[in-house]
C-alpha positions in Angstrom: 59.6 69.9 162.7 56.3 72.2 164.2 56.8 73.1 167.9 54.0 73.5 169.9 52.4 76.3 171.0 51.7 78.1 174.4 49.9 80.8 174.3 50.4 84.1 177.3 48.0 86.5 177.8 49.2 90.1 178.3 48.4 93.0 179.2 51.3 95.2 180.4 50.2 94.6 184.4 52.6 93.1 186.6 50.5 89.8 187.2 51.0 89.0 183.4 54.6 90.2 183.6 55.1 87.3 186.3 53.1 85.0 184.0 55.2 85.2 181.3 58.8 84.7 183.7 56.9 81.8 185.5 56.3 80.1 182.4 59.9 81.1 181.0 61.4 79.3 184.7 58.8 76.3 185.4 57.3 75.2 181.8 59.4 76.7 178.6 61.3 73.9 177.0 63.6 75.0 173.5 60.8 73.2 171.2 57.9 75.3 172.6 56.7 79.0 170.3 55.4 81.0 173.0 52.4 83.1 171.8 51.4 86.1 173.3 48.6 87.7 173.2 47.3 91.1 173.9 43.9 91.8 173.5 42.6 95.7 173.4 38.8 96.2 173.8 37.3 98.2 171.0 37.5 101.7 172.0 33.3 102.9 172.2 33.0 105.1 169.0 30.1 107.0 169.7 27.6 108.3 167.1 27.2 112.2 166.4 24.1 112.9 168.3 25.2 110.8 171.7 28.7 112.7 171.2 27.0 115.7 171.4 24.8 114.9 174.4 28.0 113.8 176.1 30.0 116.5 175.0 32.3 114.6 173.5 34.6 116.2 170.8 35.5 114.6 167.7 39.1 115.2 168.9 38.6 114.1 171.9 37.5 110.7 170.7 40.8 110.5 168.5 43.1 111.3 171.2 41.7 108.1 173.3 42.3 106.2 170.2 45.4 107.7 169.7 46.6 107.5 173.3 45.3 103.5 173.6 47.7 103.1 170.2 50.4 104.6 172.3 49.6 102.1 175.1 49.3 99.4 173.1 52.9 99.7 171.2 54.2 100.6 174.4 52.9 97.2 176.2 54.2 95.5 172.8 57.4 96.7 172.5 58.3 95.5 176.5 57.3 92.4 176.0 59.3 92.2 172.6 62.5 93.3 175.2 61.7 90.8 177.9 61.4 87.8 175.4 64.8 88.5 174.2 66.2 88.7 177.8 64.2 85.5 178.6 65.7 83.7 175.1 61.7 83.4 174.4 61.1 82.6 170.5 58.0 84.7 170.5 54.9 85.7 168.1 53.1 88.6 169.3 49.6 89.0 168.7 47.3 92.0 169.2 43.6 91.7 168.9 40.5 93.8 169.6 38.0 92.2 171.1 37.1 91.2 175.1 40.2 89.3 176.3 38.4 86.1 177.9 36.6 84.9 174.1 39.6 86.0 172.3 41.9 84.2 173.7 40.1 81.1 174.1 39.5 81.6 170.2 43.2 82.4 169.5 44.3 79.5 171.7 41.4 77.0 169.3 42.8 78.7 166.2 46.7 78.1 166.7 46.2 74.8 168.5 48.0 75.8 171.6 49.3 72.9 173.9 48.4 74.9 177.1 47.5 79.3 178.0 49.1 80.9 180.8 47.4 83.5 182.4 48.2 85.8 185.0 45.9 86.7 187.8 45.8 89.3 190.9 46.0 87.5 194.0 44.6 89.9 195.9 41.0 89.0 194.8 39.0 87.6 197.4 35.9 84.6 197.1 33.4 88.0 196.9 35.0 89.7 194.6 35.0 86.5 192.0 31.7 85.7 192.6 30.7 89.5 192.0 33.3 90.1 189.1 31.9 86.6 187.5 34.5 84.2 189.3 34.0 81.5 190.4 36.5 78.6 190.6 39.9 80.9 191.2 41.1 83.9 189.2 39.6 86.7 188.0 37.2 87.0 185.3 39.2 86.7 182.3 40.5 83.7 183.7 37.5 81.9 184.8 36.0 82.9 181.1 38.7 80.9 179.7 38.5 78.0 182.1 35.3 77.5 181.0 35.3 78.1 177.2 38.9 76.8 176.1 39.4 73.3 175.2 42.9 74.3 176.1 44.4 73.7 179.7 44.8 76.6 181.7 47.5 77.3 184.0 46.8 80.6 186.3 49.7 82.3 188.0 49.7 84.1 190.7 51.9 85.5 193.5 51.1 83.1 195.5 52.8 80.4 192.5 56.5 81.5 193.5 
């Protein structure tokens, strides 16, 4: 028997935190593999001559790698601990790339049923339209809206 998919996009913030219990509380059924997804944009490696220019140390460079590493397991390992509080059967995915194509990509790829998304509330119609919104959410969100042959469901706060 395959269950169907749902993919969750996180990211460690609170609004993709409330995602993933909204979907656990209003959508999850037993059958469903919840797939989450956290995407980490490339970290800039800047060539010797601009390094220089910008006085930016070879170590220096590593640490940020290092340090978004750090983040990354960090982010990975609470969501590992909420699914097992939640009685989530979970894959978790990281990928580097810009979150909005990726996860319309990953979402194409596993044949998701439906992607859940968190969004900050607290965005108003100026800030979309500046930020690339347009039609709710932020700009990850409307990205997907438009590129995923997936339905979308954003939550935010305003959800409860």
């Amino acid at each position: 028997m395959t269950s169907e998919k749902i993919l969750v996009a996180v990211d460690g913030s609170s609004y993709s935190d409330f995602a993933l219990h909204w979907y656990s509380k209003h959508i999850h059924m037993s059958t469903y593999q919840v797939l989450l997804v956290h995407c980490v944009e490339t970290p800039v490696r800047f060539p010797y001559p601009i390094r220089v220019l910008l006085m930016i140390t070879e170590e220096e460079e590593r640490r940020c790698i290092n340090e978004q590493k750090a983040k990354t397991k960090k982010i990975i390992e609470k969501y590992e601990e909420t699914c097992r509080k939640l009685n989530l059967r979970a894959k978790i995915l990281t990928v580097e790339g810009k979150p909005g194509p990726e996860l319309a990509k990953i979402a194409a790829e596993e044949t998701c049923r439906l992607i859940v998304i968190g969004t900050g509330a607290h965005r108003g119609v100026l800030q979309r339209t500046l930020l690339g919104g347009g039609g709710g959410g932020g700009s990850v969100t409307s990205y997907v809206r438009r590129h995923s042959n997936v339905p979308v469901t954003a939550c935010g706060r305003q959800n409860l």
